[in-house]
mmCIF file of the N, C-alpha and C atoms, coordinates in Angstrom:
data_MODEL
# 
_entry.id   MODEL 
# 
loop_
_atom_site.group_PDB 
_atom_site.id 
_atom_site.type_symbol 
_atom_site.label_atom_id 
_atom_site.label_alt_id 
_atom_site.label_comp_id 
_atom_site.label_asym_id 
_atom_site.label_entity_id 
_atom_site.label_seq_id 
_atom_site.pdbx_PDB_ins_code 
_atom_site.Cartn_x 
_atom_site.Cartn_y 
_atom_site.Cartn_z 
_atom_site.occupancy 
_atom_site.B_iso_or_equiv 
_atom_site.pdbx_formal_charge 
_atom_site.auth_seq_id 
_atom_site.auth_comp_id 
_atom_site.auth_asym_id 
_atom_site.auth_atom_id 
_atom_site.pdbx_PDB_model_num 
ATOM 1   N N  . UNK A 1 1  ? 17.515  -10.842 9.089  1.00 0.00 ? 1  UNK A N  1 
ATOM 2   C CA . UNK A 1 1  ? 16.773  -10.120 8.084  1.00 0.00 ? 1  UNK A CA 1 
ATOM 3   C C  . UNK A 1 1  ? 16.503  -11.016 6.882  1.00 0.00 ? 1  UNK A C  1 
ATOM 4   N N  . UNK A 1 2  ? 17.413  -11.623 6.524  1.00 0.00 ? 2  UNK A N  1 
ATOM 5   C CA . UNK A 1 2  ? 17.198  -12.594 5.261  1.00 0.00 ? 2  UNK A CA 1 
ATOM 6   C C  . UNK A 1 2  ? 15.494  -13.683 5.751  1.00 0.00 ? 2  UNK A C  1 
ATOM 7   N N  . UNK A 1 3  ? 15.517  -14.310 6.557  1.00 0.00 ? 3  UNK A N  1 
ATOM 8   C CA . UNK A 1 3  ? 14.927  -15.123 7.119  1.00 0.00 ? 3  UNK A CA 1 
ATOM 9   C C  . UNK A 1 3  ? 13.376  -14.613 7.195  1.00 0.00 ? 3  UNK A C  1 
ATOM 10  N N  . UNK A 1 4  ? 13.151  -12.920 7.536  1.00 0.00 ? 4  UNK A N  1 
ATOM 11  C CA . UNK A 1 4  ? 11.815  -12.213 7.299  1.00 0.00 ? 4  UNK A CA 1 
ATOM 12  C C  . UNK A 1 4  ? 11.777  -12.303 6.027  1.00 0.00 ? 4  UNK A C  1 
ATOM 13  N N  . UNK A 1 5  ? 12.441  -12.335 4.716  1.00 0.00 ? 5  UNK A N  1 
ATOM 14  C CA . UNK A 1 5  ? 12.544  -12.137 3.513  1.00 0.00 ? 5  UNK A CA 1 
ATOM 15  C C  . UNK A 1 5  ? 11.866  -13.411 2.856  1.00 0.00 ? 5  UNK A C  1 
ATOM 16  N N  . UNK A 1 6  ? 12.123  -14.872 3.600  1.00 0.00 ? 6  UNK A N  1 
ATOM 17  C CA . UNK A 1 6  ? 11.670  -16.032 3.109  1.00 0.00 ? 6  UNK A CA 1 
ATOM 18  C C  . UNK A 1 6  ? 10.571  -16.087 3.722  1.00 0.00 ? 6  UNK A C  1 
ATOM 19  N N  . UNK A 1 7  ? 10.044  -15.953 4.655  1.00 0.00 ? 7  UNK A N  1 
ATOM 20  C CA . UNK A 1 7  ? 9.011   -16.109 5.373  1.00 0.00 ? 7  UNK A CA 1 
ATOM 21  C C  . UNK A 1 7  ? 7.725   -15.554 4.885  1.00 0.00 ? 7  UNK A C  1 
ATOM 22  N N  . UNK A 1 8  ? 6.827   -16.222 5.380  1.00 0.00 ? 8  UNK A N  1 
ATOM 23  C CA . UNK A 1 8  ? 5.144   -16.218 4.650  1.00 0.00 ? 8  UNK A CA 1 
ATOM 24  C C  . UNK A 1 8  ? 4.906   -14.845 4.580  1.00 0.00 ? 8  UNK A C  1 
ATOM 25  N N  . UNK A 1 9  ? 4.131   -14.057 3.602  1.00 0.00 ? 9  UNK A N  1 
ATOM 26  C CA . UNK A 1 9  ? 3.409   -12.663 4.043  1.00 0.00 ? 9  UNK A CA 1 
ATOM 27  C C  . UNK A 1 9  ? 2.584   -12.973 4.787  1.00 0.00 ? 9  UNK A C  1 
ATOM 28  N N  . UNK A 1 10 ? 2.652   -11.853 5.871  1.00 0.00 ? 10 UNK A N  1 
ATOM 29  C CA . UNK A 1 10 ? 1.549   -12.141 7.048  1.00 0.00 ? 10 UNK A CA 1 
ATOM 30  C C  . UNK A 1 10 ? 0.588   -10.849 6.699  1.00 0.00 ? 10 UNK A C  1 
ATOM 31  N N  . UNK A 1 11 ? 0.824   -10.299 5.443  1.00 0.00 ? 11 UNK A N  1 
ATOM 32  C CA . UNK A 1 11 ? -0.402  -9.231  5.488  1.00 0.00 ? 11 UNK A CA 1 
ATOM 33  C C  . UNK A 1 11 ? 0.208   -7.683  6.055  1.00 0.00 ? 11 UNK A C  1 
ATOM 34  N N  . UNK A 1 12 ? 1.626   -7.790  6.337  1.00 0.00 ? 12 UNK A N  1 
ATOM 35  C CA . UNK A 1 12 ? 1.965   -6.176  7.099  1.00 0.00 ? 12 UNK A CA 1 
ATOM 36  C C  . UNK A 1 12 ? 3.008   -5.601  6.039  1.00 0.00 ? 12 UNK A C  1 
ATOM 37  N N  . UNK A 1 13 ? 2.975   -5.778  4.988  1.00 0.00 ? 13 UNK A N  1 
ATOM 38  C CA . UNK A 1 13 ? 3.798   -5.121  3.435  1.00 0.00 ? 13 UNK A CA 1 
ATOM 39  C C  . UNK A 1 13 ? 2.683   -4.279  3.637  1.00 0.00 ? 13 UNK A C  1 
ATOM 40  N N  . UNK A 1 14 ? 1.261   -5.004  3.059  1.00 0.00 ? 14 UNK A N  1 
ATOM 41  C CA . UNK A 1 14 ? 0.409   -4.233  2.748  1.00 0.00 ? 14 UNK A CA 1 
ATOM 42  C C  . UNK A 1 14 ? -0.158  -3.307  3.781  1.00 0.00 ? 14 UNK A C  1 
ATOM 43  N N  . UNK A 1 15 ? 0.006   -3.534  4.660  1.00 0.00 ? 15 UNK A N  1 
ATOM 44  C CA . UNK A 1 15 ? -0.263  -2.383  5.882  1.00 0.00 ? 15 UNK A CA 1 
ATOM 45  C C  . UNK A 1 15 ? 0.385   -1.625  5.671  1.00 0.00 ? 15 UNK A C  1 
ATOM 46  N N  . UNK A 1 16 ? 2.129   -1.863  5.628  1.00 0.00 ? 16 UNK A N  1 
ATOM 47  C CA . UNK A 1 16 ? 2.741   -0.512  5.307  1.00 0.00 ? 16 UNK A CA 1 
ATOM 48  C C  . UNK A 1 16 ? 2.842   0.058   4.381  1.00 0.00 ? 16 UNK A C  1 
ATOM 49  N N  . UNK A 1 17 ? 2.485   -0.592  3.517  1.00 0.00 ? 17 UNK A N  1 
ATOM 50  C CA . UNK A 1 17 ? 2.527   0.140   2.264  1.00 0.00 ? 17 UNK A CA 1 
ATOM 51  C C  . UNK A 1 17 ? 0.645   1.440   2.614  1.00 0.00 ? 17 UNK A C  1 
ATOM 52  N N  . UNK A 1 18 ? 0.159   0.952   2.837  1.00 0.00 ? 18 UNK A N  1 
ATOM 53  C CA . UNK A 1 18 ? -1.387  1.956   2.926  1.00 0.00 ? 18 UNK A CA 1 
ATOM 54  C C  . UNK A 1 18 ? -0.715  3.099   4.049  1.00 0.00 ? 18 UNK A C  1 
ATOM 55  N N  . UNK A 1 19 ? -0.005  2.766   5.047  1.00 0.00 ? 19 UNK A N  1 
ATOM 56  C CA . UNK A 1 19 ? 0.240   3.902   6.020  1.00 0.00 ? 19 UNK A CA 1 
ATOM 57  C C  . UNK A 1 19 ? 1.087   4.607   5.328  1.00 0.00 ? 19 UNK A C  1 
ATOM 58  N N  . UNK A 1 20 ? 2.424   4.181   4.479  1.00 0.00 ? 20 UNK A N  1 
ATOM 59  C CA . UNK A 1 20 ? 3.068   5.213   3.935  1.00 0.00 ? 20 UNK A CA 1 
ATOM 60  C C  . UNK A 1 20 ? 2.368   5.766   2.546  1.00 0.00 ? 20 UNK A C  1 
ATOM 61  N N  . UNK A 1 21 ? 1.085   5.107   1.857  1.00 0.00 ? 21 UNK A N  1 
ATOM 62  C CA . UNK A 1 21 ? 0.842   6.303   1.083  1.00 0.00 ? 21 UNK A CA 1 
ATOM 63  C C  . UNK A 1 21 ? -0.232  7.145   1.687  1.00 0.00 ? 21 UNK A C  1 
ATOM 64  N N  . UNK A 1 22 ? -0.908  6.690   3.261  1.00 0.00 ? 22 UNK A N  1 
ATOM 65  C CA . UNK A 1 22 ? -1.770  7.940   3.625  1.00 0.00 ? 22 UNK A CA 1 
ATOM 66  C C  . UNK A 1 22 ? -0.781  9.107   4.255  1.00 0.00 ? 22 UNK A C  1 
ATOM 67  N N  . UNK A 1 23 ? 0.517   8.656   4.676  1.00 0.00 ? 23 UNK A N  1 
ATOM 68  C CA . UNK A 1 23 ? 1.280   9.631   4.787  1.00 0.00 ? 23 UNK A CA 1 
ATOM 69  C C  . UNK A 1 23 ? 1.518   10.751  3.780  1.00 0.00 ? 23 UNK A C  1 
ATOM 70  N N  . UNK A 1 24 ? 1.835   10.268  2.622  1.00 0.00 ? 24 UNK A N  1 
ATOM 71  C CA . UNK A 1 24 ? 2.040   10.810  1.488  1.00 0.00 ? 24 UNK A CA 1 
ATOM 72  C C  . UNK A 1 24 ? 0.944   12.213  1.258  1.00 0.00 ? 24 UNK A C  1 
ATOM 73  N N  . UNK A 1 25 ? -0.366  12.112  1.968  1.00 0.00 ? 25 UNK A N  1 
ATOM 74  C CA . UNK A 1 25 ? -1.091  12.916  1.689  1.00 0.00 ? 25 UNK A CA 1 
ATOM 75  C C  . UNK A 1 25 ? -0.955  13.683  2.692  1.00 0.00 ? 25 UNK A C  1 
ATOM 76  N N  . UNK A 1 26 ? -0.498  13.695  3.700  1.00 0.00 ? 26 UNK A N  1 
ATOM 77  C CA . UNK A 1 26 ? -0.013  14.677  4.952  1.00 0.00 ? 26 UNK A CA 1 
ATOM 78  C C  . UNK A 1 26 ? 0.369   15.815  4.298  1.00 0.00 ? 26 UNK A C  1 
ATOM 79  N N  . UNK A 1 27 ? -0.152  17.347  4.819  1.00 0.00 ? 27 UNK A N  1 
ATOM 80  C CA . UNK A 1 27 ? 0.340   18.677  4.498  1.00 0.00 ? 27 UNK A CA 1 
ATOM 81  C C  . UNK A 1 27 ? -0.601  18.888  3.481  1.00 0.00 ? 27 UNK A C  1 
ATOM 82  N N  . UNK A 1 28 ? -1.383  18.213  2.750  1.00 0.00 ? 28 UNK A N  1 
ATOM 83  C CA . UNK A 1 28 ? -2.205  18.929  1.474  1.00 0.00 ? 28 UNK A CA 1 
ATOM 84  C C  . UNK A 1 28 ? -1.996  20.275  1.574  1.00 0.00 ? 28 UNK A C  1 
ATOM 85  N N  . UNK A 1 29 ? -2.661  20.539  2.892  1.00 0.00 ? 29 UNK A N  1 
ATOM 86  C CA . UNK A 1 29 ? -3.464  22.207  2.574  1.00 0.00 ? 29 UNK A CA 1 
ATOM 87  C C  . UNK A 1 29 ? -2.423  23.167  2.750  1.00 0.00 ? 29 UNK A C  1 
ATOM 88  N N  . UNK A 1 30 ? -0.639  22.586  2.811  1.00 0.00 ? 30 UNK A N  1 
ATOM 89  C CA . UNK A 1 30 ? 0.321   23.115  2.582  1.00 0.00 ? 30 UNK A CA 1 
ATOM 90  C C  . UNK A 1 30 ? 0.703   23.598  1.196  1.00 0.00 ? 30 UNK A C  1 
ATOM 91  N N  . UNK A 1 31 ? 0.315   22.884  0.362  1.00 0.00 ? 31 UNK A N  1 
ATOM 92  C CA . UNK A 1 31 ? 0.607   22.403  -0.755 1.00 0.00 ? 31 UNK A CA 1 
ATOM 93  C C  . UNK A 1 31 ? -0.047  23.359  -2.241 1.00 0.00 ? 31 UNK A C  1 
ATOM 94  N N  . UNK A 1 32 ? 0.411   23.778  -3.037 1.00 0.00 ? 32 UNK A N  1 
ATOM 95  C CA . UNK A 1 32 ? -0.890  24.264  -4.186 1.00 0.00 ? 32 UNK A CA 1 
ATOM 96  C C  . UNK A 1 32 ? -1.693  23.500  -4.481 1.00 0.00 ? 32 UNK A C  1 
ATOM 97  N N  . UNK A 1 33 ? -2.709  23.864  -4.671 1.00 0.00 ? 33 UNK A N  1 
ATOM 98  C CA . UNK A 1 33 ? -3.775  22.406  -5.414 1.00 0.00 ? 33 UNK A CA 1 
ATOM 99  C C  . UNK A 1 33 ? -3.569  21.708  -6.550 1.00 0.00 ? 33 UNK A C  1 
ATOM 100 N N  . UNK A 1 34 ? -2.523  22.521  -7.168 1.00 0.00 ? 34 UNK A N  1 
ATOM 101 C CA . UNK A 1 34 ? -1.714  21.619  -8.626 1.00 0.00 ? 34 UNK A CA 1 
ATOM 102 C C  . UNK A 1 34 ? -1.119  20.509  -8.139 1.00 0.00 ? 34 UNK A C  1 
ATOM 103 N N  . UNK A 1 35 ? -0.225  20.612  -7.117 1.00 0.00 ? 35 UNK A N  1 
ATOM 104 C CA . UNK A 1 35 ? 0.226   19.508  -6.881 1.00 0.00 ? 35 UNK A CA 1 
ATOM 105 C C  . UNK A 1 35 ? -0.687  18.470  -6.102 1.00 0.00 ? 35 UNK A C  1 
ATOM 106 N N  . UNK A 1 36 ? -1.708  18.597  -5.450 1.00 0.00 ? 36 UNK A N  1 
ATOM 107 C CA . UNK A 1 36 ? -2.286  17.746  -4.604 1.00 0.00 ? 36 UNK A CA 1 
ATOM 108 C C  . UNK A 1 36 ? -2.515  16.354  -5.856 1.00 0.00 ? 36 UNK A C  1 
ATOM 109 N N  . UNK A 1 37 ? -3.353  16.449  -6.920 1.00 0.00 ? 37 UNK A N  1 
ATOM 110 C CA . UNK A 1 37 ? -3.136  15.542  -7.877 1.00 0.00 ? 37 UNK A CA 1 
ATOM 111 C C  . UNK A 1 37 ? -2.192  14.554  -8.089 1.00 0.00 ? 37 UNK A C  1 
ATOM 112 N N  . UNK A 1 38 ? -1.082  14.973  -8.294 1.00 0.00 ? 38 UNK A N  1 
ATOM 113 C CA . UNK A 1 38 ? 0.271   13.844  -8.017 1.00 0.00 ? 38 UNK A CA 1 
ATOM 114 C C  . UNK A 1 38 ? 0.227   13.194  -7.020 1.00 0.00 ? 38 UNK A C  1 
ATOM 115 N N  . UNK A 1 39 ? 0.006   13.915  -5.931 1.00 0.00 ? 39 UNK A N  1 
ATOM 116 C CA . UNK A 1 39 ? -0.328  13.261  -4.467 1.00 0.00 ? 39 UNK A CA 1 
ATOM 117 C C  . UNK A 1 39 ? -1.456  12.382  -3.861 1.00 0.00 ? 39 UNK A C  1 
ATOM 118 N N  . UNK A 1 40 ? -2.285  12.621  -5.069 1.00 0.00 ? 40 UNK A N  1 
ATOM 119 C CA . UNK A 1 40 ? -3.807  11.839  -4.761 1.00 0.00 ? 40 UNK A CA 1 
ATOM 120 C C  . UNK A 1 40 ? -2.919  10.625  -5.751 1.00 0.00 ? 40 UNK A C  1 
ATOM 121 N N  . UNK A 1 41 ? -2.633  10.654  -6.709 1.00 0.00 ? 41 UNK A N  1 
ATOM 122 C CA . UNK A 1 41 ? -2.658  9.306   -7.888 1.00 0.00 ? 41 UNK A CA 1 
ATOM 123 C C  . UNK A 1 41 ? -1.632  8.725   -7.321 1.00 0.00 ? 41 UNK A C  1 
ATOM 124 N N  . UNK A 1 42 ? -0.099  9.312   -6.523 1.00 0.00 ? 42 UNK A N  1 
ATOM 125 C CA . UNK A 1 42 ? 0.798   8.295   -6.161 1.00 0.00 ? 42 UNK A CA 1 
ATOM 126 C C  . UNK A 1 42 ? -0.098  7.367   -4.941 1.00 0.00 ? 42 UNK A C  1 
ATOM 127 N N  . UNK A 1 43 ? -0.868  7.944   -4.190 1.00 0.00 ? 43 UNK A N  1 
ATOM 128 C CA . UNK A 1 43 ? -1.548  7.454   -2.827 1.00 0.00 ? 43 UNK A CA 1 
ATOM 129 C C  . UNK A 1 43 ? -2.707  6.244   -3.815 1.00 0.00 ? 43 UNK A C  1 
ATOM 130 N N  . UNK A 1 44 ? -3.457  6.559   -4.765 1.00 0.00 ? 44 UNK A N  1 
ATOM 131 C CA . UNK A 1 44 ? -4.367  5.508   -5.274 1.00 0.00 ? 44 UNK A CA 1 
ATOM 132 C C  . UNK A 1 44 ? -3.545  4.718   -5.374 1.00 0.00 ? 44 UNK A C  1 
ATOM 133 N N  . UNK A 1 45 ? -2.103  4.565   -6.533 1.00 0.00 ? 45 UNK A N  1 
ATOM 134 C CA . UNK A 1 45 ? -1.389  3.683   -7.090 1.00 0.00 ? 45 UNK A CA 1 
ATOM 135 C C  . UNK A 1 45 ? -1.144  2.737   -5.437 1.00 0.00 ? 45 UNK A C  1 
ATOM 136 N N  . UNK A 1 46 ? -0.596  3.224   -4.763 1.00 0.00 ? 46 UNK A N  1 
ATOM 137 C CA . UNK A 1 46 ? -0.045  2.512   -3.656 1.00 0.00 ? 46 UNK A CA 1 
ATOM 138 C C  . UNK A 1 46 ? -1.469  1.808   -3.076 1.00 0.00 ? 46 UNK A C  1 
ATOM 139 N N  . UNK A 1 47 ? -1.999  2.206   -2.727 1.00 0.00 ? 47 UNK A N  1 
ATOM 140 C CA . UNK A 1 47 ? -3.481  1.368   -2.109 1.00 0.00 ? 47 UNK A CA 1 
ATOM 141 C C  . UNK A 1 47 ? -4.237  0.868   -2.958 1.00 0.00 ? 47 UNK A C  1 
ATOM 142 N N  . UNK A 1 48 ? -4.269  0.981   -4.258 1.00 0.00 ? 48 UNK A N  1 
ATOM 143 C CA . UNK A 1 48 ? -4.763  -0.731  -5.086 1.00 0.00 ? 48 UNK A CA 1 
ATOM 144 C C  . UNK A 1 48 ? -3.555  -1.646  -5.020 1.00 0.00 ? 48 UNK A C  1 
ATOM 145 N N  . UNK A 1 49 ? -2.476  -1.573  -5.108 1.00 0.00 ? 49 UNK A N  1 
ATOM 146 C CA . UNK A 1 49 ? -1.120  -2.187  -5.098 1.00 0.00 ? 49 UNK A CA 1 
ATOM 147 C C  . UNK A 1 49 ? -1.437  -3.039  -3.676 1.00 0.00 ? 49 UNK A C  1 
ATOM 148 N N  . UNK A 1 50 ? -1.830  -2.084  -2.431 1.00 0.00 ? 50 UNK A N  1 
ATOM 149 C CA . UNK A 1 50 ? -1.736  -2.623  -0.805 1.00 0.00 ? 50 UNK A CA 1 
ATOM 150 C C  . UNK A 1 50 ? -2.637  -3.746  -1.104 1.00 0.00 ? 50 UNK A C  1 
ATOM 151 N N  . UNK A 1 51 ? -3.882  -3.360  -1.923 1.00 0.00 ? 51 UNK A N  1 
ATOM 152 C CA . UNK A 1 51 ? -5.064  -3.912  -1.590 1.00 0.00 ? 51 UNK A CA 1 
ATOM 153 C C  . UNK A 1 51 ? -5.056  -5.445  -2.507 1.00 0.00 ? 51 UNK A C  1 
ATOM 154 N N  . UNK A 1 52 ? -4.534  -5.012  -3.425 1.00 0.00 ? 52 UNK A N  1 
ATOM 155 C CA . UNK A 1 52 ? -4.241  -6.559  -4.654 1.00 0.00 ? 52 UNK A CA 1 
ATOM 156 C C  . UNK A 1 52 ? -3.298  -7.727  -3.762 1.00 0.00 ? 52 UNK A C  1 
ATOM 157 N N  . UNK A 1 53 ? -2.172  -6.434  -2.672 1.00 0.00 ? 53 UNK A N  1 
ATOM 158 C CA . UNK A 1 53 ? -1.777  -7.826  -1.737 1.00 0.00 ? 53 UNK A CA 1 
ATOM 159 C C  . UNK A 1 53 ? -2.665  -8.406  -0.670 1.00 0.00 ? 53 UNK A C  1 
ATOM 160 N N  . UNK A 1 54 ? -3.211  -7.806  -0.210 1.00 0.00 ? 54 UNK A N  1 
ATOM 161 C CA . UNK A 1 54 ? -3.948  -8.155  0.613  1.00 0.00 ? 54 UNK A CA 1 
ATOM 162 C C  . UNK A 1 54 ? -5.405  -9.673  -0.028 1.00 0.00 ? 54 UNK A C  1 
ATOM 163 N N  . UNK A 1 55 ? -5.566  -9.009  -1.101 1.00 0.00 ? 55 UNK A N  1 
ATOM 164 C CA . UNK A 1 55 ? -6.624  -9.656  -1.742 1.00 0.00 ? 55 UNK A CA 1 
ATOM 165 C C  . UNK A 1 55 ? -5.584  -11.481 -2.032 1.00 0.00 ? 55 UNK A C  1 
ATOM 166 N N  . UNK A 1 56 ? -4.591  -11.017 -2.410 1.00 0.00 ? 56 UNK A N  1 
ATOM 167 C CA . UNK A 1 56 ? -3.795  -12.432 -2.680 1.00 0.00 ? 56 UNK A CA 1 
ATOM 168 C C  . UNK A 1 56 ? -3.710  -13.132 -1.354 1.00 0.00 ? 56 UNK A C  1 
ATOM 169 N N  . UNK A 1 57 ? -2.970  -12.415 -0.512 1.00 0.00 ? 57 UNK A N  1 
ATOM 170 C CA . UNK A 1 57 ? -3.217  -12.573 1.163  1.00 0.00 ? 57 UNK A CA 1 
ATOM 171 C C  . UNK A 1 57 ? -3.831  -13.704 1.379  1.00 0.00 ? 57 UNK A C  1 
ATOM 172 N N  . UNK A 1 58 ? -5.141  -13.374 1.388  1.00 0.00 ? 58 UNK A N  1 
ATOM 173 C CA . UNK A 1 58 ? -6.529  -14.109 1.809  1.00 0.00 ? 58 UNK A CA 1 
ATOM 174 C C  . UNK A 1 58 ? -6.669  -15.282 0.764  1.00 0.00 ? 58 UNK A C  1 
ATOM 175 N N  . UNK A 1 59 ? -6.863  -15.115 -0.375 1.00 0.00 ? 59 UNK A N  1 
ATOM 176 C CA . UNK A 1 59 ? -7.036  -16.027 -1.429 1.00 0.00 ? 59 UNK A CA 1 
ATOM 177 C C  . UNK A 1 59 ? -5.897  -17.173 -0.971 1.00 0.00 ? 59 UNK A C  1 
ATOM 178 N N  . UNK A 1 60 ? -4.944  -17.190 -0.582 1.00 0.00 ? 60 UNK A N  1 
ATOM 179 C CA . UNK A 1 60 ? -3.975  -17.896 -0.571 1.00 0.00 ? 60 UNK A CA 1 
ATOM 180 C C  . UNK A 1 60 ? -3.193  -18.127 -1.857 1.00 0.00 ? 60 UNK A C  1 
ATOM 181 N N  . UNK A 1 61 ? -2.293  -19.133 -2.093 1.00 0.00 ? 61 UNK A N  1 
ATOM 182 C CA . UNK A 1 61 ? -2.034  -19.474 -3.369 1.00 0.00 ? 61 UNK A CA 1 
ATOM 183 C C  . UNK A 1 61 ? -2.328  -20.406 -4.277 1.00 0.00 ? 61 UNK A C  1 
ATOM 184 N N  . UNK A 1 62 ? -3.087  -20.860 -4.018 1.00 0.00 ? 62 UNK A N  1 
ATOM 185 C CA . UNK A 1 62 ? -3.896  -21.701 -5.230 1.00 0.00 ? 62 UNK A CA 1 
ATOM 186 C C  . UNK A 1 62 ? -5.580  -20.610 -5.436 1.00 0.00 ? 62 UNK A C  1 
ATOM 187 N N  . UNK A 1 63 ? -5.639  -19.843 -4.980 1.00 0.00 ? 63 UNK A N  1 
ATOM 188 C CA . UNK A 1 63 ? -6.643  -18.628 -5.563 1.00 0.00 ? 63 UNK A CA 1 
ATOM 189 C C  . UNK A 1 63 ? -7.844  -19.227 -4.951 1.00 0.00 ? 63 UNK A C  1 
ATOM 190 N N  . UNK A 1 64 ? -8.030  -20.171 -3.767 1.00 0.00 ? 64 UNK A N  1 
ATOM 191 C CA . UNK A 1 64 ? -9.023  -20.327 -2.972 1.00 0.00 ? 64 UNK A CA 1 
ATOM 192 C C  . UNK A 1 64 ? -9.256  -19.545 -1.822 1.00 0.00 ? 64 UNK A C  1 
ATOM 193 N N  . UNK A 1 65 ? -10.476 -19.776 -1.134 1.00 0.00 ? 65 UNK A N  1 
ATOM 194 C CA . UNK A 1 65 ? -10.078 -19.153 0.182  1.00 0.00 ? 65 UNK A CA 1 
ATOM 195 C C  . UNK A 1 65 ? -10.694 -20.397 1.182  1.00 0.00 ? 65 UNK A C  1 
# 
């Protein structure tokens, strides 16, 4: 486990991170519509977050591609 920890991002943080916040929106129409809000903004927060890794991802680290 340590050894996945040093190792390059291959791009699947940010995968999981987008599957667990489209999870997050699972059950809406369970839900009151008061709360769906919390549930929409934690799910944005997480998928610009996925997407800023992803965007670094590609760029590499000197911010080329």
């Amino acid at each position: 486990m340590l050894a996945r920890r040093n190792a390059p991002d291959d791009g699947s943080a940010a995968e999981q991170a987008i599957d667990s916040a489209l999870e997050g929106l699972r059950g809406l129409d369970e839900l009151p519509v008061a709360d769906h809000v919390k549930r929409f903004d934690t799910a944005h927060t997480a998928l610009t977050e996925a997407l800023g890794r992803t965007e670094n991802h590609q760029s590499g680290p000197h911010g080329g591609s």
